[in-house]
Biotite code that builds the C-alpha atoms (Angstrom):
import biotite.structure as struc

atoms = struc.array([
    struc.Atom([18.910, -0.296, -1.836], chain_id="A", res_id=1, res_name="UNK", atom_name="CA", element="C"),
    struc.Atom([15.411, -0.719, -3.713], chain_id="A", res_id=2, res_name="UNK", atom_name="CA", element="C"),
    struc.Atom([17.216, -3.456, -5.896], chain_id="A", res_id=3, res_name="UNK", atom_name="CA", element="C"),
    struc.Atom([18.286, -5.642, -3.042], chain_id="A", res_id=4, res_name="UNK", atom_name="CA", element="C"),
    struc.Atom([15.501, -5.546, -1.350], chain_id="A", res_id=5, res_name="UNK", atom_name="CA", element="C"),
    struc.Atom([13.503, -6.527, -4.122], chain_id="A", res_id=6, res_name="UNK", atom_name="CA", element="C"),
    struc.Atom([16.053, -9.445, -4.785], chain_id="A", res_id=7, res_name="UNK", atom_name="CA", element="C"),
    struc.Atom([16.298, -10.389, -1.144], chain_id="A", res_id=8, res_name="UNK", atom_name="CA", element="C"),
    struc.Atom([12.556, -11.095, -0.509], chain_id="A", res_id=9, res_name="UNK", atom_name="CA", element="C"),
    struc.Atom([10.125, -11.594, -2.084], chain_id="A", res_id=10, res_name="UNK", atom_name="CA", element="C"),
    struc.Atom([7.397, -8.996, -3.295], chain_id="A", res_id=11, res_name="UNK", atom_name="CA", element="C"),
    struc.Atom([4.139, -9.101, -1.778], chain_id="A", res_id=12, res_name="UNK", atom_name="CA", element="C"),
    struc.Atom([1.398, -8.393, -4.460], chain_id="A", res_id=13, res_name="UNK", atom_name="CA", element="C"),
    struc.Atom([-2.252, -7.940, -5.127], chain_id="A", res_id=14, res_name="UNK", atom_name="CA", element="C"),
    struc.Atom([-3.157, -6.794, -1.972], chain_id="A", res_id=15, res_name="UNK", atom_name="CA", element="C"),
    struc.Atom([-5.131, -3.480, -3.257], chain_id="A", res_id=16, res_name="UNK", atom_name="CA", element="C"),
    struc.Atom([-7.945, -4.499, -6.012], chain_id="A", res_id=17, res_name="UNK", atom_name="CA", element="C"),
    struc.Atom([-6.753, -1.438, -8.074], chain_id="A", res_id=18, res_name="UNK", atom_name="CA", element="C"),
    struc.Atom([-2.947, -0.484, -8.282], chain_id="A", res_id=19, res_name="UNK", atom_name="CA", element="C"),
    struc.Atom([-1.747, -3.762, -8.988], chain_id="A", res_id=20, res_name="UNK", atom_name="CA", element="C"),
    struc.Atom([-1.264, -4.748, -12.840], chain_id="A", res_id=21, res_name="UNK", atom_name="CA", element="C"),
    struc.Atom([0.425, -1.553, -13.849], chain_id="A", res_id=22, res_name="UNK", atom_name="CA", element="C"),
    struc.Atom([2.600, -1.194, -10.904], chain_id="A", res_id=23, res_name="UNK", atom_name="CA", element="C"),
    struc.Atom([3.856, -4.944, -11.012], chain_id="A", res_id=24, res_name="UNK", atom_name="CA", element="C"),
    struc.Atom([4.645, -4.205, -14.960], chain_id="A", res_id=25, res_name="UNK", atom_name="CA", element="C"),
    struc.Atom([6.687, -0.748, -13.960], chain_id="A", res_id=26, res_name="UNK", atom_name="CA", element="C"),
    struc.Atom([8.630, -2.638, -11.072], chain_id="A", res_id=27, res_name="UNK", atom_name="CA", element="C"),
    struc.Atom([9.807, -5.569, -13.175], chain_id="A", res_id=28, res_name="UNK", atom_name="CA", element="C"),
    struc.Atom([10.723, -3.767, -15.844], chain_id="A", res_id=29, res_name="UNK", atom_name="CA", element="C"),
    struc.Atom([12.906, -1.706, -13.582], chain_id="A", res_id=30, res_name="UNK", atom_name="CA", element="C"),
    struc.Atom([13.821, -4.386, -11.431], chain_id="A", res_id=31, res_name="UNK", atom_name="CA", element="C"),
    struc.Atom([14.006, -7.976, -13.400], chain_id="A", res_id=32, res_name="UNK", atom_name="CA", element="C"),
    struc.Atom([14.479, -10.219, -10.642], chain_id="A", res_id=33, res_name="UNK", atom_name="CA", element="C"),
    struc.Atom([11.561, -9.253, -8.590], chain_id="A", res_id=34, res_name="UNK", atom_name="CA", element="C"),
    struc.Atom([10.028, -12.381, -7.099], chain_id="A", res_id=35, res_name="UNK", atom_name="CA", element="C"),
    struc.Atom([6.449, -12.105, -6.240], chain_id="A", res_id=36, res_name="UNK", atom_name="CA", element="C"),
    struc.Atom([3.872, -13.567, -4.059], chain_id="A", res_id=37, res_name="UNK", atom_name="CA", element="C"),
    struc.Atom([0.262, -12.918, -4.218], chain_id="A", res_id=38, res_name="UNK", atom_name="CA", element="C"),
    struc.Atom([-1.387, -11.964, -1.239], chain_id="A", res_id=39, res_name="UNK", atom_name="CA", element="C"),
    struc.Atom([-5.296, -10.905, -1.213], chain_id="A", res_id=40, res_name="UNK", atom_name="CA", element="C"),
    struc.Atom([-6.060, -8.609, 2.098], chain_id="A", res_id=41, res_name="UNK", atom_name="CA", element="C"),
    struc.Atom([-3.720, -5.709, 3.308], chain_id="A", res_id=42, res_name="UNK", atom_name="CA", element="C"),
    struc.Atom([-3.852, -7.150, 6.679], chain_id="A", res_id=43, res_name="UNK", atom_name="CA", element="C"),
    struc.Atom([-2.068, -10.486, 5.809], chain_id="A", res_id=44, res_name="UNK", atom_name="CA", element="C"),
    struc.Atom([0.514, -8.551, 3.992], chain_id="A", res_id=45, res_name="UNK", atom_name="CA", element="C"),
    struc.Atom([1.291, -6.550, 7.322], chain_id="A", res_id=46, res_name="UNK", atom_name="CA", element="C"),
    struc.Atom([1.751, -9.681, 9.034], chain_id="A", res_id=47, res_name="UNK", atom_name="CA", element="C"),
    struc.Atom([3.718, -11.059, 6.431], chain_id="A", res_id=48, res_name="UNK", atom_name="CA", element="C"),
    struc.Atom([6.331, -7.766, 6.288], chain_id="A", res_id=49, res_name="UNK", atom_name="CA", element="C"),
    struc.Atom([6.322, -8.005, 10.153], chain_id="A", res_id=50, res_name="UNK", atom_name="CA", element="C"),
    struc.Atom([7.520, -11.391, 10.258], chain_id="A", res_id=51, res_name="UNK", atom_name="CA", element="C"),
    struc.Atom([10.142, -10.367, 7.320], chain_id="A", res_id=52, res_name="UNK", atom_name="CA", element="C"),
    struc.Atom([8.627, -13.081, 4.838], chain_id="A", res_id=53, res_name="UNK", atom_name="CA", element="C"),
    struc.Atom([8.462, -10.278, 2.226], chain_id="A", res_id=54, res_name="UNK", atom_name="CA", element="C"),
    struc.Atom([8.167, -6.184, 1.481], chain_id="A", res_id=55, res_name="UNK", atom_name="CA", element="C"),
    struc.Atom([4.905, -4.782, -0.595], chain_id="A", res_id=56, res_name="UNK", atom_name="CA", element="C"),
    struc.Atom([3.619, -1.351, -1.621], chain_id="A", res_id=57, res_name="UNK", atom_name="CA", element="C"),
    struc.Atom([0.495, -0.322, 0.513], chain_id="A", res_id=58, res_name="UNK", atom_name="CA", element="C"),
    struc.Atom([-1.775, 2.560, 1.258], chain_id="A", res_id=59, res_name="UNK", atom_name="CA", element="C"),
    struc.Atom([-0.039, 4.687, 4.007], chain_id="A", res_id=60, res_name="UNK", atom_name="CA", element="C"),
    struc.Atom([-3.467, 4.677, 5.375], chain_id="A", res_id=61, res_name="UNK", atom_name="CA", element="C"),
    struc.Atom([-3.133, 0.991, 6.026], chain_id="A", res_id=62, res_name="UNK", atom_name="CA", element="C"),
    struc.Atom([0.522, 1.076, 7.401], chain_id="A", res_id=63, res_name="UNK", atom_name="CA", element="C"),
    struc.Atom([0.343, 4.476, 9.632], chain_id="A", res_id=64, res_name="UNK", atom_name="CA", element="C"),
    struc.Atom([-0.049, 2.900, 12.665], chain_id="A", res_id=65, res_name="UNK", atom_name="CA", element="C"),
    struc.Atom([2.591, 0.120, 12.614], chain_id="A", res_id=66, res_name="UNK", atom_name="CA", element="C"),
    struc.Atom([5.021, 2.945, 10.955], chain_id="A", res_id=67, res_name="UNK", atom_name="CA", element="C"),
    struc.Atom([4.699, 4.897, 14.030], chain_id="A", res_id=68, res_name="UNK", atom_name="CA", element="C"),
    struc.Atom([5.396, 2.091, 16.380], chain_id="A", res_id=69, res_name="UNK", atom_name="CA", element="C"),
    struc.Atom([8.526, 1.071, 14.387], chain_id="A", res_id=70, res_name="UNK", atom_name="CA", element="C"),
    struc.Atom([7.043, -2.530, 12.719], chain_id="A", res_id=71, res_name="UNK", atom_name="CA", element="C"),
    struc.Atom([7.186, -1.439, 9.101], chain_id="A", res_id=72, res_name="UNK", atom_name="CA", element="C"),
    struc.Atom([9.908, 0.475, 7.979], chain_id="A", res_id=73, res_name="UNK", atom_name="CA", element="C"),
    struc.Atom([8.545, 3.025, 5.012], chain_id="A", res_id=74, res_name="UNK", atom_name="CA", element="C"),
    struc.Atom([11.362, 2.859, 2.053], chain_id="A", res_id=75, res_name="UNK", atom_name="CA", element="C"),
    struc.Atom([11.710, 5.655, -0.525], chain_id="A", res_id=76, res_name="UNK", atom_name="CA", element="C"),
    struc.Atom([11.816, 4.486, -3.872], chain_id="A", res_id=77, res_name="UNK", atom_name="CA", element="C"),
    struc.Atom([12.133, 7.542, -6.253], chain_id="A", res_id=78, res_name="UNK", atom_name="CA", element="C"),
    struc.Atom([12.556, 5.368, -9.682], chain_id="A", res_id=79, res_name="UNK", atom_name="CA", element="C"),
    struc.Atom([9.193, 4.518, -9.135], chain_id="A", res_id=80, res_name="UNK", atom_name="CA", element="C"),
    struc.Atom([6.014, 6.398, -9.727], chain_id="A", res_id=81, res_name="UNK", atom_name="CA", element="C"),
    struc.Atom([3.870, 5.558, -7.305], chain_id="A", res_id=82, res_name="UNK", atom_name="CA", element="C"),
    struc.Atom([-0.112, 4.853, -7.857], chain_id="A", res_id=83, res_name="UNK", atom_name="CA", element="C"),
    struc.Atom([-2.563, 6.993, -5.646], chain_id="A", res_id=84, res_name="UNK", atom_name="CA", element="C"),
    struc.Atom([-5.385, 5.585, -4.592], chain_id="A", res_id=85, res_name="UNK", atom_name="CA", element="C"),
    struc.Atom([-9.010, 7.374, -3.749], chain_id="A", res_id=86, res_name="UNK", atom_name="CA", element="C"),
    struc.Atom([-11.134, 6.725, -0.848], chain_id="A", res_id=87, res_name="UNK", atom_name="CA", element="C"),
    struc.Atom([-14.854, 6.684, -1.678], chain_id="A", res_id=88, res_name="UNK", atom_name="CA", element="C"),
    struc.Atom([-17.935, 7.569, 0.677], chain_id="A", res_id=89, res_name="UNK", atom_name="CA", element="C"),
    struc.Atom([-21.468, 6.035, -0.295], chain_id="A", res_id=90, res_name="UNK", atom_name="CA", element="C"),
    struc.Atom([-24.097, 7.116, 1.845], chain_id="A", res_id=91, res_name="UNK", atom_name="CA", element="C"),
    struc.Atom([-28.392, 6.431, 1.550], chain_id="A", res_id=92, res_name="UNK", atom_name="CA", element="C"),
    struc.Atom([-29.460, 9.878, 2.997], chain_id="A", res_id=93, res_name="UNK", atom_name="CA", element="C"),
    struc.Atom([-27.417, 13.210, 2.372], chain_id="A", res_id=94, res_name="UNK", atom_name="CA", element="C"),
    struc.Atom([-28.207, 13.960, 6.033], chain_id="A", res_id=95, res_name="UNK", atom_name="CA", element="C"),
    struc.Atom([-25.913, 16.456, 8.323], chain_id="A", res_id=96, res_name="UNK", atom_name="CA", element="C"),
    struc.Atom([-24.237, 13.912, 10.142], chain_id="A", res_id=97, res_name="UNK", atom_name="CA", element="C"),
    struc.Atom([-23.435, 12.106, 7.346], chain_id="A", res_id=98, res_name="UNK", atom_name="CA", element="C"),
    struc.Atom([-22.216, 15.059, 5.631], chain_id="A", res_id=99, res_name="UNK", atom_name="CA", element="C"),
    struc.Atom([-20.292, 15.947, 8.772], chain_id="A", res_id=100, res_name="UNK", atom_name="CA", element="C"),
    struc.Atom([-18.637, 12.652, 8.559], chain_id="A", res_id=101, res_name="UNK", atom_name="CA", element="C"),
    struc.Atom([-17.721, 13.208, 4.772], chain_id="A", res_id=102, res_name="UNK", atom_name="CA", element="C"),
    struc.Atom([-15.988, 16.496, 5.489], chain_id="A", res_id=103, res_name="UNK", atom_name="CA", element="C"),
    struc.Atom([-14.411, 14.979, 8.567], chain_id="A", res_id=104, res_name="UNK", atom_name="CA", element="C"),
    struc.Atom([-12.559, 12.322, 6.997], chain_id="A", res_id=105, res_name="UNK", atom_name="CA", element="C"),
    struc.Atom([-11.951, 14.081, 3.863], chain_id="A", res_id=106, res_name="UNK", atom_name="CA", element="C"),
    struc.Atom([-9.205, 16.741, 6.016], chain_id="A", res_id=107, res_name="UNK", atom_name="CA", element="C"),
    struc.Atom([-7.040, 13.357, 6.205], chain_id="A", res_id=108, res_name="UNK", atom_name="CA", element="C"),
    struc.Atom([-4.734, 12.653, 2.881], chain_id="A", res_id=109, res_name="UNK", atom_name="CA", element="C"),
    struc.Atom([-2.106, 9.931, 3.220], chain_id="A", res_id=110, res_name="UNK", atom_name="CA", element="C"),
    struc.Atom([0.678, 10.944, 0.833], chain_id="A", res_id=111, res_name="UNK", atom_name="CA", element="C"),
])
């Protein structure tokens, strides 16, 4: 299934500063003729896979929402090792709240 949807639209890439170079190598060795588009922000993407222009590979983080409402499908693809991606947290004072915030957020993983 991975294969035709990879040859029926076209690929929707550099939308994550990090994952990018090594997972566009691993998907066209494994799938040849993978036609790509580049794409800077995650939220053009969306719009792009919601109008059917195209299919990427994105955070779950960044797709959660318009999974649950049905907009993006989520596709398995289990020839593929997928990149994982950290969230960082930069703060000027180690106060509580901030802290608080830290440990908050940190409960949520996306995998």
């Amino acid at each position: 299934m991975a294969e035709h949807v990879l040859q029926d639209y076209y690929l929707l890439t550099h939308n994550h500063p990090v994952y990018w170079e090594s997972l566009l190598s691993d998907i066209q060795t494994l799938f040849p003729r993978t036609k790509t588009m580049k794409v800077s922000q995650n939220h053009i993407t969306k719009r792009f896979i919601v109008s059917g222009l195209g299919v990427s590979f994105l955070p779950k983080s960044t797709i959660r929402r318009e999974v649950l409402e049905g907009r993006i499908v989520q596709v398995d693809l289990p020839e593929l090792k997928l990149p994982i991606v950290s969230t960082y947290a930069i703060t000027k004072y180690d106060h509580t709240l901030e802290a608080e915030f830290i440990d908050f957020v940190s409960q949520f993983q996306f995998q």
